[in-house]
Backbone as CSV, one residue per row, in Angstrom:
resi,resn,N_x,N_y,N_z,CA_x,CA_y,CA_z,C_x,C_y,C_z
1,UNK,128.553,83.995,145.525,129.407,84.654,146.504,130.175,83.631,147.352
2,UNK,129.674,82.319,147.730,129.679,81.581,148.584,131.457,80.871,147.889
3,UNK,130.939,80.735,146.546,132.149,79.850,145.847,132.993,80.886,145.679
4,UNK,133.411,82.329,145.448,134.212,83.050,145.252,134.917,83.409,146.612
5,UNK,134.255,82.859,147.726,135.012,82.817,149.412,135.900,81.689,149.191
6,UNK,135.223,80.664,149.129,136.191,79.358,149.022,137.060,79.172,147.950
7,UNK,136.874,79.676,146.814,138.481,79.829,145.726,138.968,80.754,146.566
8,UNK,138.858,82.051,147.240,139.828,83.026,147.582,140.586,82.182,148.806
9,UNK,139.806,81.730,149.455,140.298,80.527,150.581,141.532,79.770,150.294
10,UNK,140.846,78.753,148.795,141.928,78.409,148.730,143.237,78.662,147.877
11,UNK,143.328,79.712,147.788,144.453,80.821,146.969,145.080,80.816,147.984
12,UNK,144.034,81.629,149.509,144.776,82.071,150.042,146.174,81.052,150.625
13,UNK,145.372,79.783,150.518,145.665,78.639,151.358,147.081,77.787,150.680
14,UNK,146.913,77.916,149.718,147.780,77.384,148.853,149.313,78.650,148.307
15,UNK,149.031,79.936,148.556,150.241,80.771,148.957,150.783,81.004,150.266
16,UNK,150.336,80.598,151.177,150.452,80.704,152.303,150.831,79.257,152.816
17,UNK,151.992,78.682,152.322,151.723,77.027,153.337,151.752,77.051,154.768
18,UNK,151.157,76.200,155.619,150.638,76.161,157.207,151.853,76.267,157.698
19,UNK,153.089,75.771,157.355,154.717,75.767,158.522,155.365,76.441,157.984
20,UNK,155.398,77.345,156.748,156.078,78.233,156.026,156.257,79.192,156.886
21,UNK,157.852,80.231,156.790,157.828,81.594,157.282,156.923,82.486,156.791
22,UNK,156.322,82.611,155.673,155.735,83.605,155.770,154.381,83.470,156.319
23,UNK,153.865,82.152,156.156,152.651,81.995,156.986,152.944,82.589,158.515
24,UNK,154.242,82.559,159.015,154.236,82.897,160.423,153.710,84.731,160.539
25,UNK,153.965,85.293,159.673,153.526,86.996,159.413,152.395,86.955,158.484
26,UNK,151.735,86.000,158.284,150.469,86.492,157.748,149.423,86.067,157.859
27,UNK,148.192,86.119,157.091,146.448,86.218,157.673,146.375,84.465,158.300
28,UNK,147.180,83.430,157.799,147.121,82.049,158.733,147.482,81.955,159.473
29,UNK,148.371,82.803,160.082,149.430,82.778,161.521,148.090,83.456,162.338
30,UNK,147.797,84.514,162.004,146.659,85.152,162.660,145.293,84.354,163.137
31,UNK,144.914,83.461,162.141,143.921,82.334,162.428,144.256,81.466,163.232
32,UNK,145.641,80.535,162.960,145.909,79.591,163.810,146.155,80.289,165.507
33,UNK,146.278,81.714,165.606,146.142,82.010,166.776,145.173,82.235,167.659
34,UNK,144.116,82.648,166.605,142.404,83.110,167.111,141.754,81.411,166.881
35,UNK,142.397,80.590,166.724,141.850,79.315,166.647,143.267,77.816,166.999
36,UNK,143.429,77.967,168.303,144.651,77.396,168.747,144.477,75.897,168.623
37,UNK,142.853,75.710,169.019,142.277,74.349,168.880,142.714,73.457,167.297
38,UNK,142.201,74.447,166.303,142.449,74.175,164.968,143.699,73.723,164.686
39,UNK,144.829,74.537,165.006,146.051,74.430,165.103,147.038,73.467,165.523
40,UNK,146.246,72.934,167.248,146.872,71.740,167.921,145.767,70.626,167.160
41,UNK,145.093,70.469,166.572,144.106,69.426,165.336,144.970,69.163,164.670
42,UNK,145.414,70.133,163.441,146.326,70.230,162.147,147.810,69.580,163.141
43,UNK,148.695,70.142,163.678,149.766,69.233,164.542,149.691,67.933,164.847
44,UNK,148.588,67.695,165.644,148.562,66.152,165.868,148.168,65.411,165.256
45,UNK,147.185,65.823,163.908,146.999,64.740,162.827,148.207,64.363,162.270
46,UNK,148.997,65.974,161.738,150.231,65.411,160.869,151.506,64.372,161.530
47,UNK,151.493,65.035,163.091,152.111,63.709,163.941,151.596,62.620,163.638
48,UNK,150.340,61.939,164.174,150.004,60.805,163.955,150.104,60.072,162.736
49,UNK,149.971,61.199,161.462,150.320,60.485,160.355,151.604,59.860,159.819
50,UNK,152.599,60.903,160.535,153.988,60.466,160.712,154.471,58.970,161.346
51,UNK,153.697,58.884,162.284,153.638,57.936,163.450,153.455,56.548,162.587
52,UNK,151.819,56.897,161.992,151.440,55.235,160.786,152.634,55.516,159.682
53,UNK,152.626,56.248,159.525,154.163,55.506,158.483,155.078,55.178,158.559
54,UNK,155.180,55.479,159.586,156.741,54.375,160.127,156.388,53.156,160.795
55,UNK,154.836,53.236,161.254,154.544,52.229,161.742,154.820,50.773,161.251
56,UNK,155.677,49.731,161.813,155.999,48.330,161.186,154.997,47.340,160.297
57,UNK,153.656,47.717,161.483,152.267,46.966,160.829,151.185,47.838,160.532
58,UNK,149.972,47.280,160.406,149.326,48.081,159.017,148.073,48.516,160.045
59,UNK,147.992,48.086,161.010,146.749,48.416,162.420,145.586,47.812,161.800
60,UNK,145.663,46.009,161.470,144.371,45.656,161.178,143.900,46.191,159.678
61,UNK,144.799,46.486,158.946,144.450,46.745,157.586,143.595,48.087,157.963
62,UNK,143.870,48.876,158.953,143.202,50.111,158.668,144.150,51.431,158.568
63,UNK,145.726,50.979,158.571,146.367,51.887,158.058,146.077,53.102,156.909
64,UNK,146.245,52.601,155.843,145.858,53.226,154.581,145.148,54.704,154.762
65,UNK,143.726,53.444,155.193,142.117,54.401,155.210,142.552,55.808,156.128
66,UNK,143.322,55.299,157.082,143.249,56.307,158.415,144.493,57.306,158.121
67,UNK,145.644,57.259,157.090,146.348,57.754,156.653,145.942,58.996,155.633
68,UNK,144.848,58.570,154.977,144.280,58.926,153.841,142.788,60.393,154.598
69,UNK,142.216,59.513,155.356,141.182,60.259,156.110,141.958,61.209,156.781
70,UNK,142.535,61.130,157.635,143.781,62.224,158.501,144.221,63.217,157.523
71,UNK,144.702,63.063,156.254,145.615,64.418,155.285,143.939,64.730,154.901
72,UNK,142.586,64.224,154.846,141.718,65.023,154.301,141.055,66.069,155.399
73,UNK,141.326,65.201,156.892,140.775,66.255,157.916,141.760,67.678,157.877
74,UNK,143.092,67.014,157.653,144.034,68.655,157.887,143.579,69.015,156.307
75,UNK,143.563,69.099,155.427,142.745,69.912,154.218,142.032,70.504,154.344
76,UNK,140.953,69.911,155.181,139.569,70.906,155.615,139.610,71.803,156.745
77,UNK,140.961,71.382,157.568,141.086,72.146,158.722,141.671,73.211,157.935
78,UNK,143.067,73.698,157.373,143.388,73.964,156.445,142.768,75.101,155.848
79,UNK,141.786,74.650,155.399,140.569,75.391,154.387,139.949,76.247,155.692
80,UNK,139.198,75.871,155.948,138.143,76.456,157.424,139.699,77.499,158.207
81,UNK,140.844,77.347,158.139,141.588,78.885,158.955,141.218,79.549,157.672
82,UNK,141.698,79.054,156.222,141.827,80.269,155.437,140.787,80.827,155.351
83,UNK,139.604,80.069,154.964,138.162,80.969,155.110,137.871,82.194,155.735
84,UNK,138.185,81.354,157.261,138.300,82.383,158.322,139.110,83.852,157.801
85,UNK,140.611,83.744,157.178,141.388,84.546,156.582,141.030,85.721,155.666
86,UNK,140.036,84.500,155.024,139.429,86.125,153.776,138.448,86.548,154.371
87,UNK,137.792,85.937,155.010,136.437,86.908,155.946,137.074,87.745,156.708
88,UNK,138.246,87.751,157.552,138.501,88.436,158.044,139.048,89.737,157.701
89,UNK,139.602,89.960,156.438,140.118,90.636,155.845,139.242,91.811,155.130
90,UNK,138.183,91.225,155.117,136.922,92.006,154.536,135.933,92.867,155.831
Protein backbone atom coordinates (compact mmCIF):
# COMPACT_ATOMS: atom_id res chain seq x y z
CA UNK A 1 0.00 0.00 0.00
CA UNK A 2 2.81 2.12 1.21
CA UNK A 3 4.62 1.94 -2.43
CA UNK A 4 1.36 2.44 -4.41
CA UNK A 5 1.09 6.08 -2.25
CA UNK A 6 4.47 7.02 -3.34
CA UNK A 7 4.18 6.02 -7.25
CA UNK A 8 0.71 7.87 -7.07
CA UNK A 9 2.83 10.73 -5.40
CA UNK A 10 5.01 10.70 -7.82
CA UNK A 11 2.61 10.74 -10.91
CA UNK A 12 1.02 13.07 -9.14
CA UNK A 13 4.22 15.08 -8.89
CA UNK A 14 5.56 14.77 -12.11
CA UNK A 15 2.01 16.03 -13.93
CA UNK A 16 1.71 18.66 -11.87
CA UNK A 17 5.15 20.74 -12.09
CA UNK A 18 5.68 23.01 -8.70
CA UNK A 19 5.62 26.72 -10.89
CA UNK A 20 3.33 25.44 -13.59
CA UNK A 21 -0.26 27.09 -14.11
CA UNK A 22 -1.94 24.33 -13.57
CA UNK A 23 -0.24 23.41 -10.44
CA UNK A 24 -1.62 26.89 -9.36
CA UNK A 25 -5.52 25.14 -9.55
CA UNK A 26 -4.61 21.96 -8.36
CA UNK A 27 -4.03 19.30 -5.39
CA UNK A 28 -0.06 21.07 -5.14
CA UNK A 29 -1.25 24.56 -5.03
CA UNK A 30 -3.51 23.27 -2.23
CA UNK A 31 -0.49 21.66 -0.30
CA UNK A 32 1.94 24.35 -0.84
CA UNK A 33 -0.79 26.39 0.92
CA UNK A 34 -1.64 24.04 3.93
CA UNK A 35 2.22 23.82 4.09
CA UNK A 36 3.69 27.47 3.41
CA UNK A 37 6.87 26.40 5.31
CA UNK A 38 7.45 23.64 2.60
CA UNK A 39 6.91 26.07 -0.02
CA UNK A 40 9.21 29.05 1.27
CA UNK A 41 11.99 25.61 1.66
CA UNK A 42 11.36 24.60 -2.12
CA UNK A 43 11.84 28.77 -3.10
CA UNK A 44 14.84 29.37 -1.28
CA UNK A 45 16.68 26.26 -2.11
CA UNK A 46 15.98 26.85 -5.83
CA UNK A 47 17.20 30.59 -5.18
CA UNK A 48 20.24 29.59 -3.56
CA UNK A 49 20.91 27.17 -6.17
CA UNK A 50 20.61 29.85 -8.69
CA UNK A 51 22.86 31.98 -6.58
CA UNK A 52 25.98 28.90 -6.66
CA UNK A 53 25.75 28.95 -10.23
CA UNK A 54 26.50 32.01 -11.05
CA UNK A 55 28.63 32.04 -8.31
CA UNK A 56 32.44 33.09 -9.72
CA UNK A 57 34.12 30.55 -7.14
CA UNK A 58 33.43 27.13 -6.15
CA UNK A 59 32.93 27.91 -1.97
CA UNK A 60 35.98 25.78 -0.97
CA UNK A 61 35.27 23.03 -3.43
CA UNK A 62 31.91 22.58 -1.82
CA UNK A 63 29.98 23.98 -4.62
CA UNK A 64 29.06 20.89 -6.56
CA UNK A 65 28.11 18.74 -3.35
CA UNK A 66 25.79 21.62 -2.11
CA UNK A 67 24.31 22.16 -5.61
CA UNK A 68 23.60 18.56 -5.94
CA UNK A 69 22.28 18.03 -2.14
CA UNK A 70 19.88 21.26 -2.53
CA UNK A 71 17.90 19.80 -6.06
CA UNK A 72 17.70 16.43 -3.80
CA UNK A 73 16.17 18.33 -0.71
CA UNK A 74 13.55 20.14 -3.21
CA UNK A 75 12.79 16.41 -4.69
CA UNK A 76 11.90 15.23 -1.40
CA UNK A 77 10.22 18.37 -0.49
CA UNK A 78 8.49 17.96 -3.75
CA UNK A 79 7.50 14.39 -3.02
CA UNK A 80 6.31 14.91 0.80
CA UNK A 81 3.48 18.00 -0.80
CA UNK A 82 2.46 15.37 -3.33
CA UNK A 83 2.08 12.62 -0.81
CA UNK A 84 0.33 14.91 1.19
CA UNK A 85 -1.87 15.37 -2.30
CA UNK A 86 -2.99 11.80 -2.71
CA UNK A 87 -3.77 11.34 0.96
CA UNK A 88 -5.66 14.05 0.78
CA UNK A 89 -7.73 13.20 -1.92
CA UNK A 90 -8.71 9.95 -0.41
Amino acid sequence: MKRRVAWAALFVLLLLPYSSTLAAKGPIARERGEHPRIAKAIHSLEDAIAYMENAPHDFGGHKAEAIAASRAAIVQLKLALAYRAVKDAH
